[in-house]
Every structure is written in structure tokens, then in C-alpha cells.
N, C-alpha and C positions, 0 to 999 in steps of 0.2 A: 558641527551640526548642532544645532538650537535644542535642548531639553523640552521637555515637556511644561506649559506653563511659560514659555518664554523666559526659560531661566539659565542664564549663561554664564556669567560672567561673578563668580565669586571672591568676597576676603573671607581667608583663614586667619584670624588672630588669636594669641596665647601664647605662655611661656615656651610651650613647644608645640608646633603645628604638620609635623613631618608627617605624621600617620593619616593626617585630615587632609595638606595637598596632594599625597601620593594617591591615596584613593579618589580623593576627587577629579585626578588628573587622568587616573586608569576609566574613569568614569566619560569621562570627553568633555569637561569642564573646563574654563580657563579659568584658573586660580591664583591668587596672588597673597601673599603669606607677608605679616608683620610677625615676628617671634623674636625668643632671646638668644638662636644660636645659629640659625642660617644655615644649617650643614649641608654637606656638599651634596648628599642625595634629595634633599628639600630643592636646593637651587635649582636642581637639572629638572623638577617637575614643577616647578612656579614658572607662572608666564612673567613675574617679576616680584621680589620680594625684599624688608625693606626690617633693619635692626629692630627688637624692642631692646630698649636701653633701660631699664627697670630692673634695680637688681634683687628687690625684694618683692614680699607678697604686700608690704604696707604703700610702699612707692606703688605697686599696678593698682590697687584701691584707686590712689590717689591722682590716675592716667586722666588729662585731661581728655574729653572726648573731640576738643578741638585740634588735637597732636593726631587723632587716628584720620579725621574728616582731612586733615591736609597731606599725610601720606597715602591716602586714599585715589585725593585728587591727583597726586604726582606721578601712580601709578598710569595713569592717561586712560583708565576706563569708567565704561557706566557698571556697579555694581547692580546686578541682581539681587544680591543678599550676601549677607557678613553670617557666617558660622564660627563658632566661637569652641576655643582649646581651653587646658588646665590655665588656671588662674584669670580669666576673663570670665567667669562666669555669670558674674553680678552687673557686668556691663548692661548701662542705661538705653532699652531698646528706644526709646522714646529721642535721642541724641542723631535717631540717623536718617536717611530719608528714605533708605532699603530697609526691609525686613532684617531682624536679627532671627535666623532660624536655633532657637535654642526656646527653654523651659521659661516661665516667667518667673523674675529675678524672687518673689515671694516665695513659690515652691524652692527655687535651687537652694535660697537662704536656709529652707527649713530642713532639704533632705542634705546639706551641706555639716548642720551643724549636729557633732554627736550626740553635745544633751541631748537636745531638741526631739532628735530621734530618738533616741533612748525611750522617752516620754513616749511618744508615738506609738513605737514596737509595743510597749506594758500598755496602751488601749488595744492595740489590735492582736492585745495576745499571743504575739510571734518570738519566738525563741530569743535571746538577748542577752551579753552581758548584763551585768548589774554595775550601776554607773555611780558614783559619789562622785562631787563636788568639791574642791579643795578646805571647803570652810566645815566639811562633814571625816576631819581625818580620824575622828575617834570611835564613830561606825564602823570604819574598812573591816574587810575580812581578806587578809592576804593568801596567797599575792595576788598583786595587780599589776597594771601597765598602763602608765603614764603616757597621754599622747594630745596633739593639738584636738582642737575641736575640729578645724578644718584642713585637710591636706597634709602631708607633709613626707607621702612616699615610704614612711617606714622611717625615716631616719631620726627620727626626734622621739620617737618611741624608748621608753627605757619601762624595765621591771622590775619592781620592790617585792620585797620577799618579809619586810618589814617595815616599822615606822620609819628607821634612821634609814635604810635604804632611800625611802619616798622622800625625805627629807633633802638626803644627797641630789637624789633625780631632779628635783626641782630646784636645785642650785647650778646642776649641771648645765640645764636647759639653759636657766638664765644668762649663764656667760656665752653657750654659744650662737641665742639668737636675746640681744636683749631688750627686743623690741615685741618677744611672746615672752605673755603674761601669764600669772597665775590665773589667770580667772579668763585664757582663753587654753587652759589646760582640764583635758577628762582625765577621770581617772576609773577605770574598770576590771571587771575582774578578770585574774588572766586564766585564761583556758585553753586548753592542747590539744590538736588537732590537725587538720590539714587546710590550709588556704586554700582558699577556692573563688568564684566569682561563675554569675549569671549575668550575660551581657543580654539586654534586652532592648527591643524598637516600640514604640509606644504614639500612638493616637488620643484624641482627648478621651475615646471612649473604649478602646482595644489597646492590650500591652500582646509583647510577641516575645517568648524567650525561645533568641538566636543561637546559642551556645552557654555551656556548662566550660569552665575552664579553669585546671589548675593554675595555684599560682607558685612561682617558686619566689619563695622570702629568704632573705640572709642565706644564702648561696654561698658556701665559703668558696668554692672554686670559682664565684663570681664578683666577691665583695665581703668586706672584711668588718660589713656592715649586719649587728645580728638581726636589724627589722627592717631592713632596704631591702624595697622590689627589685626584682631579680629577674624578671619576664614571666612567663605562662606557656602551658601544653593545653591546646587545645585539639579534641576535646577531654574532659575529666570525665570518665566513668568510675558512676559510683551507683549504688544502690538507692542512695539519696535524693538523685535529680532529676526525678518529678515533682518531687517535694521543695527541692530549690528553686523551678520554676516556677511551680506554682505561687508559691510566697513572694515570689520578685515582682511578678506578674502582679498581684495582688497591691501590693506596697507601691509601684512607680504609678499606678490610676490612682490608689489613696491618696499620692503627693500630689498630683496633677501635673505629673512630668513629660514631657513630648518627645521624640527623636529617641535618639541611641543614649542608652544610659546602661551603668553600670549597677549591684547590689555584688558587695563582697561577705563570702559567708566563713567560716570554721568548720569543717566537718567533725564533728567530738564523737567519743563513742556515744553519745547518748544521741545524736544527731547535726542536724545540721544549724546553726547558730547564725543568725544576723548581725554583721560587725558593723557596716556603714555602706552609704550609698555613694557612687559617682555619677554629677547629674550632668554626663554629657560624654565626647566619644572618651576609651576607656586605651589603656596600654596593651590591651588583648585584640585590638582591630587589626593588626598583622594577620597572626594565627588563626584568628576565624574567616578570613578571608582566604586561608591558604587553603583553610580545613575543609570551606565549603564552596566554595567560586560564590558568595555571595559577595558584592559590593557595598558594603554598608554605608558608603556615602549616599549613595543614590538612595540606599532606604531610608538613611536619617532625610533626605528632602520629601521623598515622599509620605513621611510621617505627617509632614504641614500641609499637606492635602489631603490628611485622612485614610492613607493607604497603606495597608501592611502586603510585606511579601508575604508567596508559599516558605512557612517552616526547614529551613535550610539544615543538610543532612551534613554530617562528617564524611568525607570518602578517605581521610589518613588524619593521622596525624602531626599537628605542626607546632615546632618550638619554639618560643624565642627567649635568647639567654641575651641580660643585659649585663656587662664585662664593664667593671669596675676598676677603674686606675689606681692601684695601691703606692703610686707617688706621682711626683709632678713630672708630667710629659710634655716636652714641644713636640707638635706633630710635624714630625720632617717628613721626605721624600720615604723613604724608605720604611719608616712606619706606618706613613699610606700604605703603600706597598702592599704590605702586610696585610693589612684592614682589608683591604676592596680585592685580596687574595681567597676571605669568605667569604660568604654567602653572608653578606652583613649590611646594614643602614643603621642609621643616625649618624653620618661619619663626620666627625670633624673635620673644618676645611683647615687646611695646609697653613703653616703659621700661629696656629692658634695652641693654647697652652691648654693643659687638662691637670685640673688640681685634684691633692691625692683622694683617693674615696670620692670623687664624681665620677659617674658614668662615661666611660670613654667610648662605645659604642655597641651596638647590638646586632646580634648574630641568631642563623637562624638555622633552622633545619626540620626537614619532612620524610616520614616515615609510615612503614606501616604499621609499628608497634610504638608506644609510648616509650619505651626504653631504648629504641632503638636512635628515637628522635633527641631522646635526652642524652644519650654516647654522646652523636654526632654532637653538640652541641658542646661537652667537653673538649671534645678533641680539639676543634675549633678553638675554645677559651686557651686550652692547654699552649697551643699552637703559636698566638699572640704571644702569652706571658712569658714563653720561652726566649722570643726573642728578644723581648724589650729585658728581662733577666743578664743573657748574653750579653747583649750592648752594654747595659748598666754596669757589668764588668768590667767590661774591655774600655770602658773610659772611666773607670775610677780614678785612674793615675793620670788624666789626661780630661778635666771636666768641661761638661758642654761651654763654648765660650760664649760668653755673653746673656748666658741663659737669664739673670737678673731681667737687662734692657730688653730681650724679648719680650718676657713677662710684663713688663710693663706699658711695652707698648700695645698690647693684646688685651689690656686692664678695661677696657673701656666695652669691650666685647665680652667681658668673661661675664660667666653668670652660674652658680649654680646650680649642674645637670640634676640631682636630685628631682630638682621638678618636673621631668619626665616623666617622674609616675605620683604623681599627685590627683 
């Protein structure tokens, strides 16, 4: 059936686009997804879908937009329009001859970059870390946390508790991406509280906050990572979130942002704290979808016509826990198995290898109480790591053969998973 607008036939492009063809697909969309992992629940909802082979953020910069117009064409449709994932943000709407339904590359630059914001938040008087510069290290007021200006899921986050800490941290960083700079690193102050996030849909002149939603960071029973996303319970009640919405709301019409975007806050004792924005769909559009039968694809299109939905309500609450690989897995038969034995997506397709501390897949669960959503979601994680534990025993004396050559030939595919939640 034809959408409204005559609009049919969609690309999802981004580092990962699972959460944008599934919802577009439950929408009655025909969608076709370039990404950097294909997984096997992606595939079964793309009408066809096709590698990004880009294994950094500098390389997708760097994507010519004539590599996207020729896998475009190979797919054998007319696009209605190209919606855009984590790490395409900045892509050149002017390069295509559909609509690119996302924010203008100006705003996402600006709500992209932390300085930038930072500056922003201190005119609009809104709640904020306090931000220094690397060339300002004799201002600091410790501690702080050292993190990219744009993206990076948590993982490249580190906290100094001192000078020679901060000193460490930015050597740290440097060996293990050596292509981020000092001078595309923030530095702010670090503050305690509870992760959170306000997913919001937005017109040029109306913003809509759809959901208040926990986030869970550095999850040890999920990841052995202390500032890697984790997933989200949607919804987060708190005291705070009218106050959250209202300031998201506020901020995404300031930036002149469009569609479904994200605003991630702190809840401190003193209140609720603005960290950074996500200017486009968020790692929370599972759970708000579960939480509320809302479709937030269909909203993010009807943002570009000007329309917002009725205020979508919570009727339970919904989890998702992202399960982090604490060593290198080939995904065999039987560790499918496993997998697609939860109530789980992002799954790795078969043959493919999972490096240690990348996300090996996400797992979900819905309740009526918040705690009871976050059990379910252990037991689950519990459930996986037991076996792959098991196994990892029972062939100590007897190693996977060939694992090397696997590896290697899976090289061309691997990328990573971290950028999930970017």
C-alpha cells in the first residue's frame, strides 16, 4: 500500500540501520539498508540490503556519494527518499535526487559537536557540564571525563581524578584510535547521577517529547566496558520529566532540528543536567515502540510534512539490554541457537566473528514494573554467557580449529559494533 505523499520505497543508510528498517518495515515500507553489519534480523526486514565497507568514522566522512547513487541503483528501485543512521549524518543532501529526510547538515554539525553545544546550553541557560578545552588544562577543576566531541557510544570515554590521570587518558585514547585528535577531544566535568535521555519528534516550528528513558551505561553484567551503552528502560519515571521535556523541546527548535532526535540528560541530585544531543533516530526506538505502540518511523516522515502525533502514553514497561562479547566469538550453529532462543535482535549472521568487548547482540524484555523488565533481561544475559562460558571450557584442551582463517576471512566484514550506540 502507497503512504501518504506517495512515498514508498525507502534507503536506510548508517553504521547500523537495524532499528530504522525494522520499524520502517512494520510500517509497510519497502526498505533497503546499506550498513556495516547486515544482521540477520536486518535482512529478513530489508526488501534488499547491501555491505558499508567503512571501518571508521574518518573513512564514512570520506564515502563517496557516487559508491551510495550505484548501490542504490543495483538495488533495482525508485527511491522515495533516503533516511539516514549513526554515522551518516553529515551526508550531502544536495548529492541525490530523493529527499534525504533528516536535519540540515548545519544544525546536526552544531548539535553534533560538544563544544559547540556547550556554548549554546551557557546562552540558553540550561543546566550543563562545564567544558575545557585541551589547551585550558591548568583551569580544570577535577574530576573530569575525557570524551570525543562527536559519538563514540561511551567507549572512548575515560575519567581523571587528576592532571597525570588526564595526561594518561589522552595517551590512552591516542593508541587506541590514532586517527582522534586532541583537539577533537572534550573535556568536562564529571558529575553523578542517573543516565537518562528524552527522545523527541520535531517539525520546523513544534518539537514533541515522545519518551523519558533510562539509560543503562557500563552494565557489568552486560559489558566490561565502564562508559559503553548498555541499552535503555523505557519509560524512566522520575520527578524531573517535565522538566526534561520541556528543555529537549526547547533545545531541538533552538538547533532547527527535524524528525526524531534524541537530548541525553544526568539526573544529579541537584537536577537534571544536559550532556549532548543525538540528531537523528536514537538506540531507544525499540523500547519506545514497545512501551507505546507508537511507530516512530512513520513519525520521523511525517515530521517532513509538518505533522506531529497525539503524545504517546507508556502502557508497560520495555527493556533493552545490549550483551557485550568479553572475548572473540565465531558465531556457529549452536550459538545462534542460543541467540534467537531470546527474545533478542541485532543478531549476528552465521559465520561471522565478534571481537572481544563488541556488542554481540541485544536482548529485550517487557513488564509491568521497571524491575521486573530489568530481572528478565539478566536472566537472559545470564543465559547466553553461561553457555558460551561452558563451551569455552570444554574446548580448552581441544581449540576452535581454524579460528585464525575464519577470522580472517570475516575481515572484510568486521567493523566495530560499538557504533551501535553512537
Amino acid at each position: 500500500m502507497r503512504k501518504r505523499g506517495n512515498m514508498q520505497n525507502i534507503l536506510a543508510i548508517g553504521f547500523d540501520t537495524r532499528t530504522i528498517v525494522c520499524s520502517a518495515s512494520r510500517a509497510g515500507y519497502t526498505v533497503c539498508s546499506i550498513d556495516a553489519f547486515r544482521d540477520l534480523d536486518l535482512q529478513k526486514c530489508a526488501h534488499a540490503s547491501a555491505l558499508l565497507e567503512c571501518r571508521t568514522s574518518s573513512e564514512i566522512r570520506q564515502l563517496d556519494p557516487r559508491w551510495i547513487i550505484a548501490k542504490m541503483n543495483a538495488f533495482g528501485l525508485d527511491f522515495d527518499a533516503i533516511v539516514l543512521g549513526s554515522g551518516m549524518e553529515m551526508l550531502d543532501p544536495g548529492s541525490f535526487s530523493c529527499p534525504v529526510l533528516a536535519s540540515c547538515p548545519d544544525a546536526i554539525k552544531e548539535a553534533s559537536n560538544k563544544q559547540h553545544l556547550a556554548k549554546k546550553l551557557e546562552a540558553l541557560g540550561m543546566p550543563h557540564p562545564r567544558c575545557y578545552s585541551p589547551e585550558e588544562l591548568d583551569a580544570i577543576e577535577y574530576p573530569v571525563i575525557l570524551k570525543p566531541f562527536r559519538g563514540g557510544g561511551g567507549i572512548f570515554n575515560r575519567v581523571a581524578r587528576n592532571r597525570q590521570e588526564l595526561l594518561t587518558a589522552f595517551e590512552e585514547l591516542a593508541r587506541l584510535d590514532p586517527e582522534l585528535a586532541a583537539e577533537e577531544l572534550i573535556i568536562q566535568d564529571f558529575l553523578e547521577g542517573i543516565p537518562s535521555s528524552v527522545s523527541l519528534l520535531s517539525t520546523k516550528s513544534q518539537a514533541l517529547a515522545v519518551a523519558v528513558n533510562e539509560q543503562l551505561i557500563g552494565i557489568p553484567l552486560l559489558s566490561r566496558l565502564p562508559f559503553a551503552y548498555c541499552g535503555n528502560v523505557t519509560p524512566f519515571r522520575t520527578e524531573h520529566a517535565e522538566e526534561m521535556e520541556a528543555l529537549a523541546e526547547e533545545l531541538v527548535l533552538e538547533l532547527g532540528l527535524l524528525g526524531s532526535n534524541g537530548v541525553d540528560f544526568l539526573v544529579t541530585e541537584k537536577g537534571p543536567v544536559v550532556l549532548e544531543i543525538n540528531p537523528r533516530f536514537q538506540g531507544s526506538l525499540d523500547t519506545i515502540e514497545m512501551a507505546t505502540g507508537i511507530n516512530l518511523f512513520e513519525a520521523h516522515i511525517g515530521c517532513f510534512r509538518g505533522e506531529l502525533p497525539e503524545k504517546p502514553e507508556a502502557k508497560l514497561f520495555a527493556a533493552r539490554g545490549v550483551l557485550y562479547s568479553d572475548r572473540e566469538l565465531f558465531i556457529d550453529r549452536k550459538l545462534m541457537d542460543v541467540i534467537l532462543g531470546e527474545k533478542s535482535a541485532d543478531i549476528p549472521s552465521m559465520g561471522t566473528v565478534t571481537e572481544p568487548d563488541w556488542p554481540l547482540t541485544s536482548l529485550f524484555a517487557c513488564a509491568s514494573t521497571r524491575d521486573e523488565a530489568v530481572r528478565s533481561l539478566e536472566r537472559g544475559a545470564e543465559r547466553i554467557k553461561t553457555f558460551i562460558e561452558n563451551r569455552t571450557k570444554r574446548r580448552k584442551k581441544a581449540p576452535e580449529p581454524c579460528l585464525r582463517s575464519m577470522r580472517l576471512s570475516c575481515e572484510s566484514t568486521a567493523f566495530s559494533r560499538h557504533e551501535r550506540s553512537l
